[in-house]
N, C-alpha and C positions, 0 to 999 in steps of 0.2 A: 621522646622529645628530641628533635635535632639541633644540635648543639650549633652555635651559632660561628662562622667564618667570620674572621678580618682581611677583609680585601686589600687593606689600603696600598700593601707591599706589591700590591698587583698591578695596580696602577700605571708606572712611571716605567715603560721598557726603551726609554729614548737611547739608552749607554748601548742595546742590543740591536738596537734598527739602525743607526747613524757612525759612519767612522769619524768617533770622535776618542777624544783619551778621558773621555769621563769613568767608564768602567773601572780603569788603572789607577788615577789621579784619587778618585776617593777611597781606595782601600789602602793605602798607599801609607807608612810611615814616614814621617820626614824623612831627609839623608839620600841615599842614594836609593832609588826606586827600582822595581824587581826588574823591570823589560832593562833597565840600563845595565846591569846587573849583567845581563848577556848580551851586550851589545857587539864585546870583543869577537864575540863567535858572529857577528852576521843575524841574531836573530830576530824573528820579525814580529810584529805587536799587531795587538789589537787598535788601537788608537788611530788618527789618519794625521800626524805631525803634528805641530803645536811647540815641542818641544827641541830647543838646539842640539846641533850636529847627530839628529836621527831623524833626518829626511833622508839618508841611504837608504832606508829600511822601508821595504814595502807591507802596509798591512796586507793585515788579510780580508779576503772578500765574503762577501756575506753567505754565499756557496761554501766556504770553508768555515764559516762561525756556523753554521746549520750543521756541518759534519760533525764539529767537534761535539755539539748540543747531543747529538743523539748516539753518539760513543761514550760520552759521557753519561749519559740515562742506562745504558746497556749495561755500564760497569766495568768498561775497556779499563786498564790503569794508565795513568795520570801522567807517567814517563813514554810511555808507548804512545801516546795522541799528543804530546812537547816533542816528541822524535820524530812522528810524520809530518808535522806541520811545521816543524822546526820554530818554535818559542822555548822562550826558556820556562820552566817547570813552574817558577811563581808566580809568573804571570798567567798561566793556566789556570793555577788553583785559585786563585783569586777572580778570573772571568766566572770560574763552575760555582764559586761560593752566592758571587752575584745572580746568577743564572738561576739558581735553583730557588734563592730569594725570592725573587720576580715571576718564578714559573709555579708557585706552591709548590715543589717538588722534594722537600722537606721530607724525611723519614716516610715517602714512600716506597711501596714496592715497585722498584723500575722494571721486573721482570713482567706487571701485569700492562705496561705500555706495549709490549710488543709480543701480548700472547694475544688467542681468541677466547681464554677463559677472564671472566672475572673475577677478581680479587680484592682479599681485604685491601683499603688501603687506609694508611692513620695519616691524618691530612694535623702538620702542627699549627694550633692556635695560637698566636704571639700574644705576650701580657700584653697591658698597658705600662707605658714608660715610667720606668722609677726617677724620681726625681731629682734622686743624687745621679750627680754627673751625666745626665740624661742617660742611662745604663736603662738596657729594657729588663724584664724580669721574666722569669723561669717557662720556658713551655709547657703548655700542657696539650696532652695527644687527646684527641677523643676518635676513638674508630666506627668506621665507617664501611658501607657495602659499595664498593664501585661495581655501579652497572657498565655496560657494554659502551654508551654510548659516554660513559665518560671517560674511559680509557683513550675510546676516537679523539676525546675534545681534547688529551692530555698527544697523541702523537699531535693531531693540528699543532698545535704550543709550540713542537720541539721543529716542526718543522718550518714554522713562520714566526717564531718568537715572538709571538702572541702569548699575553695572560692572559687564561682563560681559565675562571675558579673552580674548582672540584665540587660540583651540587651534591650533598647528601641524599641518597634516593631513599635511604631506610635507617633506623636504628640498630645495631643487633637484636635478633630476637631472641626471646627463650626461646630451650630447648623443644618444649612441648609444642609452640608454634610453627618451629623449627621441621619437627617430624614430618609436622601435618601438613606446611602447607609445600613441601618437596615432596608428599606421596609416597616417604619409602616403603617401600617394599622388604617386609620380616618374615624368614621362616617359611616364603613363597608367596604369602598374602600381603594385602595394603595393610599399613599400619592404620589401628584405632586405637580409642580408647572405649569404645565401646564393651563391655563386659570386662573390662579394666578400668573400673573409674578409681581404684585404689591407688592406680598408678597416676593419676594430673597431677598430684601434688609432689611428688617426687621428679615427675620432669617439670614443671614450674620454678622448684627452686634451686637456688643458685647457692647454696652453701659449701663452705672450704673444707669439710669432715665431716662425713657420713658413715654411719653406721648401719647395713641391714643386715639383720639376724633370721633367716627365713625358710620357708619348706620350698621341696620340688616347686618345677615348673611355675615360677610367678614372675615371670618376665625382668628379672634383675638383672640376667647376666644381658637379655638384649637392652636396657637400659644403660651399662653403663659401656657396652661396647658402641652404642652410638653418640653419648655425654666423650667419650675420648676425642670421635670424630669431630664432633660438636668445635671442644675445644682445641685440637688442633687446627680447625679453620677457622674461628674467630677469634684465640688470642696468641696464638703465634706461641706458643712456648716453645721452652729449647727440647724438650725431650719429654714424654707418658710413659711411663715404666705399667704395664701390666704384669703382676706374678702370679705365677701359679705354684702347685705343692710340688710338683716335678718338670721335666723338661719334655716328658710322654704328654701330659697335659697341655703343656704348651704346642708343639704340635698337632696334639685332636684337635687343640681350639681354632686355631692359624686356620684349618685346612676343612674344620666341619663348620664353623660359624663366621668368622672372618672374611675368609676365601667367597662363599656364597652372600654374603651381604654386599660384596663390591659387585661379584656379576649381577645381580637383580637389581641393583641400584648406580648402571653406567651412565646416565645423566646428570647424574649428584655425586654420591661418593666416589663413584670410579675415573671423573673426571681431576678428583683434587691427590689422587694416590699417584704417585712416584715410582715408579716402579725399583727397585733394589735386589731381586733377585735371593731374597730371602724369606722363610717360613718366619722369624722369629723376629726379624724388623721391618718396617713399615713405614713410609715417609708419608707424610700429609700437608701437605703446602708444603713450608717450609718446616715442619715438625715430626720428630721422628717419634714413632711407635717401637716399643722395645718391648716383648715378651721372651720374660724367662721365670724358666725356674727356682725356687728357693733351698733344693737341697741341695747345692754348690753355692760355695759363698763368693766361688770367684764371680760369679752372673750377679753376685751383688753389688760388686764394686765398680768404681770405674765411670761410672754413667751418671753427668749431673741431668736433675728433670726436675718438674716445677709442678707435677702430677703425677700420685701414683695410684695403681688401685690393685686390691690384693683380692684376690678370687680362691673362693676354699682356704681362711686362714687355719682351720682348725686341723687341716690334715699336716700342716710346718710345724718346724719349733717355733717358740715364740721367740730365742734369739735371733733369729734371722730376719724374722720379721722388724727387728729393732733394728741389726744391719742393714737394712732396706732402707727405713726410712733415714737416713743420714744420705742418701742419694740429694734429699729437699733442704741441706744444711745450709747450700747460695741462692738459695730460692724466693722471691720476693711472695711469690704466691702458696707455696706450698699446700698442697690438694692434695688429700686423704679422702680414698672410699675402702670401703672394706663389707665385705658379704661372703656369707658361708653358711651353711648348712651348721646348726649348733649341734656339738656331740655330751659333754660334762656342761653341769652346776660350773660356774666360776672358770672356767677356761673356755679361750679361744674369742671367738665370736661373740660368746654369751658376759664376756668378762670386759669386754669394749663393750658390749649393749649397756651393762647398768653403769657404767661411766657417763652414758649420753642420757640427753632427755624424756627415750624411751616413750617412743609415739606407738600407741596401740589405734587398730579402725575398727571405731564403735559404728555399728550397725543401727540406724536409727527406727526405732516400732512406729509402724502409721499409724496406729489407735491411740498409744498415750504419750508418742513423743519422746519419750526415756532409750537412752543408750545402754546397749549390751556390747561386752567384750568376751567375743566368741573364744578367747585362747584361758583366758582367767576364770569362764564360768563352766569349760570342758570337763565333763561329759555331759554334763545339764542341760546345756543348750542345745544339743542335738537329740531331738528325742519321737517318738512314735505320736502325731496328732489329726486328729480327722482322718483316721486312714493311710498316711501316709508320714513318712519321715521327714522332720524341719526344721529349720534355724527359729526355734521358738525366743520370742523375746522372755527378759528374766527377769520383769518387772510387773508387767502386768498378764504375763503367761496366757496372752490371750490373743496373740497374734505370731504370723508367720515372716521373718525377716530377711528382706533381698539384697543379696550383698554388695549390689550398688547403689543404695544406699548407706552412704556412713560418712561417718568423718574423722581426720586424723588428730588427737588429744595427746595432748603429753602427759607422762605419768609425772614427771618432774621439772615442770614449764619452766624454773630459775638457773638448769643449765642451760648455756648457749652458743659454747663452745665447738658440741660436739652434738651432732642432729642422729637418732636413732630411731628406727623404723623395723618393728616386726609383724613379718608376713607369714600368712598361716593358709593351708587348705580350707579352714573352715570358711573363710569367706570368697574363695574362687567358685567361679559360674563352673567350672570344666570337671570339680571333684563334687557329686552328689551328696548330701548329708546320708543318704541311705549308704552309699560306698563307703565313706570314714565308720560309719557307726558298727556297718560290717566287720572292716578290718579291725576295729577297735576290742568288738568282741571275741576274734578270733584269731586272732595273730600270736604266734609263739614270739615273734621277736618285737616286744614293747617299744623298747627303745630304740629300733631302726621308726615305728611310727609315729614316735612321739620326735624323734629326730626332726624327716622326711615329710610327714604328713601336717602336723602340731607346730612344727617349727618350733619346739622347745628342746631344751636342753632334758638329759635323763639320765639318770644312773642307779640299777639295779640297786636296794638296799644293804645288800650283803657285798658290793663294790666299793661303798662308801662307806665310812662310821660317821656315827653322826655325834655330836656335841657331847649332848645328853647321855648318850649311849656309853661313851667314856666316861662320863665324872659318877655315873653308876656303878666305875668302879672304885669310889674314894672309899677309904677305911675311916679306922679310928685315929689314927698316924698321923703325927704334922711330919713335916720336912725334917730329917733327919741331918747331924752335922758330923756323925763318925756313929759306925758299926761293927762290933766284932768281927764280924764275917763267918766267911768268906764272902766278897762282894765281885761282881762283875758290874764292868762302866763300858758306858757308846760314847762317843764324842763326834760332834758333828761340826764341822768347821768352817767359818767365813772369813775373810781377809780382815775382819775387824772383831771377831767373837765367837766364841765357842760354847756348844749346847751342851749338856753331858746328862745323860742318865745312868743312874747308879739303882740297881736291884739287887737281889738273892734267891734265891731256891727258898720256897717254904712248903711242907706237907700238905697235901690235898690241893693246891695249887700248882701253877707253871710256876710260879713267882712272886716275888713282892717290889715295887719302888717305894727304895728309902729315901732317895734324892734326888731332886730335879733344880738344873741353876743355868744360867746362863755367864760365862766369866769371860775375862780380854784377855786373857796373859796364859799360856801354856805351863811356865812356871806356879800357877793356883794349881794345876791338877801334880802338880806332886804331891801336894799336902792331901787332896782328896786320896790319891792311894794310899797314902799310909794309915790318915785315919780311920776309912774306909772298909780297910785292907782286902785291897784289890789282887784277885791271882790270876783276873784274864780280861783283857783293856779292848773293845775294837774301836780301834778310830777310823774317819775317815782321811783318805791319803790325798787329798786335793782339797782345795789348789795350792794353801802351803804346803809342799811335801817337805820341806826340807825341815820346816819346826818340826809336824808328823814323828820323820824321822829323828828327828836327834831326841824327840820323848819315847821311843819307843826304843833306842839305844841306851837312856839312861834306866829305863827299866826292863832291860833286857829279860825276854821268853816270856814277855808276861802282857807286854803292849803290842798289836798286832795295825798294819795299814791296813783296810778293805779297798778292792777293786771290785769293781761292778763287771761281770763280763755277762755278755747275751748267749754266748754261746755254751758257759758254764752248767752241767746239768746235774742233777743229783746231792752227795753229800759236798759241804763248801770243802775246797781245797787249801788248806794250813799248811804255812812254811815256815818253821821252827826257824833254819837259818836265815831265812830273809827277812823274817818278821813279817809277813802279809797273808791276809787270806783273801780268796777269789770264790767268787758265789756269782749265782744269775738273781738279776736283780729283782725279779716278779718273783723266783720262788721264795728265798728272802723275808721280800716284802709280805709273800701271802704268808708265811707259818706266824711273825708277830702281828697280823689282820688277825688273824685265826683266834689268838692268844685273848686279846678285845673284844673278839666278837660273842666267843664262846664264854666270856667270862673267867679265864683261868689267871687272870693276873690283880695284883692289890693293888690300889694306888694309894698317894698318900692324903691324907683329909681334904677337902677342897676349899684352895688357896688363889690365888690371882695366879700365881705363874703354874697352878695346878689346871686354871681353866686356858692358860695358855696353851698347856701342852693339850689340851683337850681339843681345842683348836686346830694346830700344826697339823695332828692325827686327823683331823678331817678334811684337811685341804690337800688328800692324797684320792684321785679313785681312779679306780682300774677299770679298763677299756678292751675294748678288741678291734685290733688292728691288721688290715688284710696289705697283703705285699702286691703293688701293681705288678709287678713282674712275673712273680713265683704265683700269686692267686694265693698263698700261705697265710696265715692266720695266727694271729700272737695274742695275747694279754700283757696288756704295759700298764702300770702307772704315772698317771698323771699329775703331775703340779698344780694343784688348783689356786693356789697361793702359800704364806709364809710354810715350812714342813719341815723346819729343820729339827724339832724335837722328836717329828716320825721318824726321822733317820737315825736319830740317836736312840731312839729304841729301839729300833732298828737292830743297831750294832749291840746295844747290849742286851736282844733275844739270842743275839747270833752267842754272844759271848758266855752266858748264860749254859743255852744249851748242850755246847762245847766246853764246859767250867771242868777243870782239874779238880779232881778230888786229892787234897794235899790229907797228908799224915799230920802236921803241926801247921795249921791256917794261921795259929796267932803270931808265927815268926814271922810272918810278911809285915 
């Protein structure tokens, strides 16, 4: 719908055509008037007399109000066109204020009057007059497509001081109309949506946070590398940050998919790109494109934008990704997408998916009507019928399902904040149900295809502990408030609380926990050692070090800092004089996994902060991670959520293991 122009300041260009002192006289303050203001200098006005003792003063000609009009439209400064023409300066700004009134020339872009491309231009709509003190009221911009032949109508104007109004030739359109009716050209073909229909609904909408959670090859990354272009040429933002997990990354993309989208497409895209002489920035109209990396935090900083979109979050930390977005902290629009290949349960990608409303595309059965959801009903749905392998529906198991037909459902329609969309193989035209069921059968590595293939998240069981799997190991034991001992304690430590597990050695087991608590004050764990009686502590040494240390000073040889090192291998390294030990943190981590998994540890009867800890211990799993550089291969632990009690058992396996056998334990 185009929005409707007020002409009426269009109308009256008599102050622009005629030397007269109207132009001056009505902007004018009482008191001493701007042209007189520099009269002392000789200078010369708009006006054609009227006013005593400046009849010395020749105006200027209408040959010279046409120059200044279109120096002015250019963006000359305001001092340099009062110094050629010799006015004085407020009298200038006062003709350009009226000029631009009368010409609609109001927050447009002047650089598209005297180019041969077309440009946005936002043409401003004036209220209706308020009625106190006849004061007009607030503009409102609505934007617009200037065609070719209105840019013509807008130099005419400049050159004959003519209003001539700005016709709306179009609305903005969506993006998806966008693609289609410009022809681009993807990947060396036209674009469709043809054996893509899962895709109209995602370039239709216009939402401020998105979420795709998705497998290979499903058209995302070229959806939102053209939604950037989209919105750099229709709303003008000051800056689009696209990130990736490295600055090698950023590069491939620049130069394998970026690079080839502007040559295949030099009628559209490559007409509106700026050129900058950089891989990793991009100017588009007036808006710059920014790709960087997220393992440098310096490429985090620094750059306000009003769009960003994170590609591969799962291969970053997640802190950075939070230093990222503070980019959108002056941002009236702030635009979040985010898409990645899911690797863990609860992290990364998968862990923004169930924050959003979690759109699944049910695949509609032609015989009874009923929707199937190919990723929740896997491996069922893909199965051996009439001969051949098919997207069977899972209702009436009587039909075969095409995966352009479906439609997009929310799992959780009352979010609305945040739009989430997961894409899977099973319904692309390009991966056959006989390929996936293949690979399904026969793949050593599950969780690259349940990754890649599935689009889901996955983690080996023996990677993860599960809930249940812990509290199987409660005893008969409630929580404990002091123990003969000998006892070892983990403390795991936040800027506002501290976890602590307390165990012991018992026969036929690794161990037993006599105590699990959560406290605020470093001063509470004195009283746990003595009651306790503790003869080997490991705390964690960050990020308070310095309480850390002065508890670990007041019970000297007995309280130990941990540091996590990568490069640490074998037995953990003990520093009697320093008080710290250093360990690799995956192997660590695996021998108290091992301790749960195996069943070699007690816990105590099961209590609410008993199923908390239960909890922590599962919002840990370990992964494998390949080095883009080296090609090198590691096993890390993962943060799936809260874990601080896996740390502090952590510390007190470590502690445990390495316990002092004392001669007299009860003198501690």
């Amino acid at each position: 719908m185009e929005a409707a122009i007020n002409t009426s300041t269009l109308e009256d260009t008599s102050a622009l055509e005629t030397d007269t002192p109207a132009l001056e006289s009505e902007s004018e303050p009482e008191g001493e008037p701007a042209f007189r203001r520099g009269a002392a200098k000789g200078h010369r006005f708009f006006g054609g007399g009227g006013r005593p003792g400046m009849h010395q003063r020749s105006p200027l000609t209408r040959e010279e109000k046409t120059a200044i009009r279109k120096l002015s439209a250019k963006g000359v400064r305001g001092a340099e066109i009062a110094k050629r023409f010799n006015i004085s300066i407020n009298s200038y700004y006062n003709f350009k204020s009226r000029l631009n009134k009368q010409l609609g020339l109001h927050n447009i872009d002047k650089e598209a009057l005297f180019s041969d491309r077309p440009r946005l231009i936002f043409r401003t709509q004036v209220a209706e007059p308020q009625p106190r003190r006849g004061r007009r009221g607030s503009a409102k911009q609505t934007p617009l497509v200037a065609s070719l032949a209105d840019v013509e109508a807008k130099r005419v104007a400049l050159d004959t001081g003519e209003a001539i109004p700005l016709v709306p030739r179009e609305v903005i359109p969506p993006l998806k109309d966008w693609v289609e009716q410009n022809a681009i050209i993807l990947d060396g073909n036209p674009f469709t949506f043809n054996k893509h229909e899962y895709l109209i609904e995602p370039y239709s909408e216009d939402h401020p946070y998105t979420i795709d959670e998705k497998a290979t090859q499903m058209g995302l990354t070229s959806l939102r590398m053209l939604m950037v272009m989209y919105r750099a040429k229709f709303r003008h933002y000051r800056g689009i940050l696209y990130y990736f997990p490295s600055k090698t990354d950023v590069i491939d993309f620049s130069r394998t998919r970026i690079s080839p989208l502007i040559e295949d497409n030099q009628d559209t895209l490559g007409n509106w790109i700026q050129e900058t002489n950089s891989i990793t920035v991009k100017k588009l109209w007036n808006t710059f494109l920014y790709f960087r990396g997220m393992n440098s935090t310096i490429s985090l900083k620094s750059i306000p934008a009003d769009c960003i979109v994170f590609d591969e979050i799962d291969e970053a930390q997640e802190d950075r990704m939070i230093m990222a977005l503070k980019r959108l902290s002056h941002s009236q629009f702030k635009e979040v997408a985010m898409l990645s290949n899911p690797t863990l349960p609860d992290y990364g990608i998968n862990k923004m998916f169930q924050r959003s409303d979690q759109r699944y595309w049910m695949l509609k059965c032609p015989k009874c009507n009923q929707y199937t959801c190919m990723e929740e009903t896997f491996p069922n749905c893909i199965v051996e019928w009439n001969g051949k392998v098919v997207r069977l529906c899972q209702s009436c198991r009587d039909a075969e399902l095409n995966p352009s037909v479906g439609e997009w459902v929310a799992k959780r329609p009352s979010i609305t904040d945040i739009r989430g969309r997961h894409f899977s193989q099973l319904f692309s035209h390009f991966v056959s149900p006989q390929e996936i069921l293949d690979d399904y059968r026969t793949t050593s590595h599950m969780k690259q295809f349940y990754n890649l293939t599935i689009g889901t998240p996955y983690v080996e069981a023996e990677n993860r502990l599960d809930v249940q799997q812990v509290l199987d190991l409660c005893g008969s034991d409630g929580i404990e408030s002091s123990d003969t001992g000998p006892c070892t304690m983990g403390v795991d430590q936040m800027s506002h609380s501290l976890h602590v597990t307390i165990g012991k050695r018992i026969p036929e087991k690794s161990g037993k926990l006599v105590h699990i608590g959560i406290y605020k004050d470093w001063k509470e764990l004195d009283g746990l050692m003595k009651n306790f009686h503790i003869n080997r502590c490991v705390c964690d040494a960050m990020p308070e070090m310095r309480n850390a240390r002065a508890f670990a000073d007041k019970h000297k040889g007995r309280v130990f800092l941990n540091f996590y090192r990568e490069h640490q291998r074998g037995n953990y390294k003990w520093d009697e004089e320093a008080m710290t030990v250093m360990c690799n943190r995956t192997e660590s981590l695996d021998a108290s996994h091992h301790e749960v998994q195996e069943g070699m540890i007690v816990l105590p009867k099961e209590c609410d902060i008993v199923k908390e800890f239960a909890v922590h211990l599962h919002n840990v799993g370990k992964d494998l991670e390949e080095n883009e550089d080296t090609g090198s291969k590691r096993y890390v632990y993962k943060k799936l959520g809260e874990d601080h009690f896996r740390h502090s058992f952590n510390y007190e396996c470590m502690a445990r293991q390495y316990q002092v056998d004392l001669l007299f334990p009860e003198l501690l």
